[in-house]
LODO-684962 format. One line per field, with one value per atom (N, C-alpha, C): residue number from 1; residue in three letters; atom name; x, y, z. Coordinates in steps of 0.1 Angstrom, whole numbers, plus 5000, padded with zeros to 4 digits. Layout:
<recs>
n c(NUM; ...) $
res c(ALA; ...) $
atom c(CA; ...) $
c1 c(X; ...) $
c2 c(Y; ...) $
c3 c(Z; ...) $
</recs>
This chain:
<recs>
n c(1; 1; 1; 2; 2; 2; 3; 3; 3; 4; 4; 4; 5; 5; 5; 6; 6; 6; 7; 7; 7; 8; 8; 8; 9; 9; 9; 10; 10; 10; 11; 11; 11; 12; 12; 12; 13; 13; 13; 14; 14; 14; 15; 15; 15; 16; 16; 16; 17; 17; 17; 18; 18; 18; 19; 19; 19; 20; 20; 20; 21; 21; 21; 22; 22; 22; 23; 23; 23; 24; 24; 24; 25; 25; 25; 26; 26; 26; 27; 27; 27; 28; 28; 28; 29; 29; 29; 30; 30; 30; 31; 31; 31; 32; 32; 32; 33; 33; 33; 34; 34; 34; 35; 35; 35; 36; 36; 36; 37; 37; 37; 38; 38; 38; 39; 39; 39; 40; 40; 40; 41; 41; 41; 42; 42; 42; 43; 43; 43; 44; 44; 44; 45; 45; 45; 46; 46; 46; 47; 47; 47; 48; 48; 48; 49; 49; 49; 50; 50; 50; 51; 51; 51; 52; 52; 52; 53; 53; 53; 54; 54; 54; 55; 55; 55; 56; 56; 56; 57; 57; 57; 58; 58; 58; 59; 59; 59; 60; 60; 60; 61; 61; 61; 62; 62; 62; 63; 63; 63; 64; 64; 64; 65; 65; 65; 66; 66; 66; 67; 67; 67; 68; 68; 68) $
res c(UNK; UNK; UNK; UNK; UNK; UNK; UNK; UNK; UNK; UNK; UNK; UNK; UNK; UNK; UNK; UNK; UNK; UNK; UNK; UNK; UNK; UNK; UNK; UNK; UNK; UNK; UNK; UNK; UNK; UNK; UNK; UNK; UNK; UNK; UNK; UNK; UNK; UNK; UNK; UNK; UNK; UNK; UNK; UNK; UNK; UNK; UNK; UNK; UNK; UNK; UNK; UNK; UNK; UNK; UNK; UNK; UNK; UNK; UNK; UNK; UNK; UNK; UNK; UNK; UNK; UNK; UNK; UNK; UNK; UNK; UNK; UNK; UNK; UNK; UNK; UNK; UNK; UNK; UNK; UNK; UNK; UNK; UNK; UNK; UNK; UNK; UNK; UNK; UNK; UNK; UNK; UNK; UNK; UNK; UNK; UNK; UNK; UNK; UNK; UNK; UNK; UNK; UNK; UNK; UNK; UNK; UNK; UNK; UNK; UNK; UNK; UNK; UNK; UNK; UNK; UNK; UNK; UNK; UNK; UNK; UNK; UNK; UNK; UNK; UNK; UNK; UNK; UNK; UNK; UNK; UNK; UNK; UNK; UNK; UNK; UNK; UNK; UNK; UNK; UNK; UNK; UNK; UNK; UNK; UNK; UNK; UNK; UNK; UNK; UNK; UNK; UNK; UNK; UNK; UNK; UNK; UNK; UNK; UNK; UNK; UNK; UNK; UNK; UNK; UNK; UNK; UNK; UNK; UNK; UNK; UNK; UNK; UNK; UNK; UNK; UNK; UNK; UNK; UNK; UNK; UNK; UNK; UNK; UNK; UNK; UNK; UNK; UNK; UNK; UNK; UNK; UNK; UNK; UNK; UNK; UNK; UNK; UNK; UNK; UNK; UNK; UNK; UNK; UNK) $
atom c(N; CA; C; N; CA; C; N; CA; C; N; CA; C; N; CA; C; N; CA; C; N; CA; C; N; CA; C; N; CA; C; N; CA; C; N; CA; C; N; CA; C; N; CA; C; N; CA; C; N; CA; C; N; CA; C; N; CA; C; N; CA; C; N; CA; C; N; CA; C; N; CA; C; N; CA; C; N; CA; C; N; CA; C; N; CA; C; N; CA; C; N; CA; C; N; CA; C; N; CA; C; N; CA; C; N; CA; C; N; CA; C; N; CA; C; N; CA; C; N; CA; C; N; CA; C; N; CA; C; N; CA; C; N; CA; C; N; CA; C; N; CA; C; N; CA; C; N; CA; C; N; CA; C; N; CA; C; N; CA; C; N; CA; C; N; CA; C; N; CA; C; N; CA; C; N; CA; C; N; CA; C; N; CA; C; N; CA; C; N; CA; C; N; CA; C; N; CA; C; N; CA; C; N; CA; C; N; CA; C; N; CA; C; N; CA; C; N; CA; C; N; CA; C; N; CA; C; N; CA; C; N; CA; C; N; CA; C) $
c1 c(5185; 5190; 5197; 5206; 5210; 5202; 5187; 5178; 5171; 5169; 5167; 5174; 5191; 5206; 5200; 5199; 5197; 5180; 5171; 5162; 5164; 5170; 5175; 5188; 5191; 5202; 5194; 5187; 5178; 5170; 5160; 5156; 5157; 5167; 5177; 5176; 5177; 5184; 5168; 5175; 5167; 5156; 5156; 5147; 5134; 5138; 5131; 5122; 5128; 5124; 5112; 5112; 5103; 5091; 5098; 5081; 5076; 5083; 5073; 5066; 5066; 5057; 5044; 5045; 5030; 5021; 5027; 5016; 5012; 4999; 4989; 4982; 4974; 4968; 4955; 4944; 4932; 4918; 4914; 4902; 4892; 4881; 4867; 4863; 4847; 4844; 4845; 4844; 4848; 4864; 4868; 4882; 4892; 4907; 4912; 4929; 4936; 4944; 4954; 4959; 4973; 4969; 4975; 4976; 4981; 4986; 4993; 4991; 4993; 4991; 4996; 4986; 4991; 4990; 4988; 4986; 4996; 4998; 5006; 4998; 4985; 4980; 4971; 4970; 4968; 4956; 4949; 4934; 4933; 4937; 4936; 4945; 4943; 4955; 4944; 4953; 4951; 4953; 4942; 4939; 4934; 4931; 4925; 4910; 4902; 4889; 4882; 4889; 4881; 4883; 4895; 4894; 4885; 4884; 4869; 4856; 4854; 4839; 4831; 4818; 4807; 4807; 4817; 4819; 4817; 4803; 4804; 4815; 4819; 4827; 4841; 4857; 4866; 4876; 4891; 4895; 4909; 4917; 4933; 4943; 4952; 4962; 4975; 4983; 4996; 5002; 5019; 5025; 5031; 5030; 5026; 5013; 5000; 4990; 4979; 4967; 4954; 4944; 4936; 4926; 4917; 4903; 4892; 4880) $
c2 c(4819; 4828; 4840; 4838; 4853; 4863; 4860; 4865; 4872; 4871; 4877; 4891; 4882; 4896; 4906; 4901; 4911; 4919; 4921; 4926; 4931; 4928; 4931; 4950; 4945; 4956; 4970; 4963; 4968; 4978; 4976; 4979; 4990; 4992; 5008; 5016; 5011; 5024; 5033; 5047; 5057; 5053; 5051; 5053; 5041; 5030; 5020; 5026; 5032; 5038; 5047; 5057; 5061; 5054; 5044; 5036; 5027; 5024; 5016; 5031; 5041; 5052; 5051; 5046; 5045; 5037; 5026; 5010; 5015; 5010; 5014; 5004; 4995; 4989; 4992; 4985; 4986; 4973; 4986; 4979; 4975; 4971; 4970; 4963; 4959; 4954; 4937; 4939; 4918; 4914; 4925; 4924; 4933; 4928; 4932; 4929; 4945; 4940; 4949; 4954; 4963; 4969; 4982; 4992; 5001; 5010; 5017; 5033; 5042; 5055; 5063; 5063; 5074; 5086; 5096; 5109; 5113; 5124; 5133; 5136; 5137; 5139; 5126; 5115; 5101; 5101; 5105; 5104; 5095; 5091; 5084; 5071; 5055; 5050; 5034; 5023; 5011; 4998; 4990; 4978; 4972; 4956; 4947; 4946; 4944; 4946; 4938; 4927; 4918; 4924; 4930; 4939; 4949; 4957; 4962; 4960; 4952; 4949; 4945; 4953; 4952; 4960; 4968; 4978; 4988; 4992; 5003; 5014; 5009; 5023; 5011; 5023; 5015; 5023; 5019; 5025; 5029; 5033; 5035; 5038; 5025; 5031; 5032; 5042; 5044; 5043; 5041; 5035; 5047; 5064; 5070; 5080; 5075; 5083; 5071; 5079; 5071; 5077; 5077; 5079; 5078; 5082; 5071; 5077) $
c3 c(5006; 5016; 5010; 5001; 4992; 4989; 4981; 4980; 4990; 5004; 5015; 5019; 5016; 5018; 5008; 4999; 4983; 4985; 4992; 4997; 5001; 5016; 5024; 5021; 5014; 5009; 5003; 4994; 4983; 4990; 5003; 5011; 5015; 5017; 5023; 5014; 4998; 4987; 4990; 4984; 4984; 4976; 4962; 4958; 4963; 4969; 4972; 4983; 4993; 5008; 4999; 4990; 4983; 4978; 4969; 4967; 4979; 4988; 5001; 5008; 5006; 5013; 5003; 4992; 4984; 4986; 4994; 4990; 4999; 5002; 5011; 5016; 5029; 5032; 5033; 5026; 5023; 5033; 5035; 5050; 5046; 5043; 5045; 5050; 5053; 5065; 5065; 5051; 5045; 5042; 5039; 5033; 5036; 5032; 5032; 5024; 5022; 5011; 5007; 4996; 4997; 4985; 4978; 4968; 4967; 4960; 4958; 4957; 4965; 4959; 4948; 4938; 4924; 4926; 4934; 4934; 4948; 4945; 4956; 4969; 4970; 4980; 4987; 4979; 4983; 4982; 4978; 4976; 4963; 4957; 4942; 4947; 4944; 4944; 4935; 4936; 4928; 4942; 4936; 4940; 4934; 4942; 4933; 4931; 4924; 4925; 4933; 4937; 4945; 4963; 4965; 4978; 4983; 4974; 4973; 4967; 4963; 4956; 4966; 4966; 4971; 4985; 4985; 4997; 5000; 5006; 5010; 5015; 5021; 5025; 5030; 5028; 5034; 5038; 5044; 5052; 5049; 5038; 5036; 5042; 5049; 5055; 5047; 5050; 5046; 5057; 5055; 5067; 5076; 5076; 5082; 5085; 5078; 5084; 5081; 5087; 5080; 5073; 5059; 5055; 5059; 5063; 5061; 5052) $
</recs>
């Protein structure tokens, strides 16, 4: 239960609020999965290979806009 409060807290600080605008939610038509944006304009980011493997085409969300 502590550990929830201590997230919980954690949560709020600035710099945290910063890195949760990076992870991104990743779509394809078999899978699906999470990663992270490395570039400033979001076109570049990281996942696992098995989220994408064998995909033609897929779909990036961030938690205010969408890619596709």
């Amino acid at each position: 239960m502590n550990s929830i409060k201590k997230s919980a807290a954690l949560s709020f600080q600035s710099d945290i609020q910063a890195y949760k605008k990076s992870v991104v939610q990743i779509s394809t038509h078999d899978s699906k999965g999470t990663g992270f944006s490395i570039s400033e304009d979001g076109r570049n980011f990281i996942t696992n290979a098995h989220v994408i493997e064998d995909a033609l085409s897929l779909t990036v969300y961030f938690p205010e806009r969408r890619y596709i």
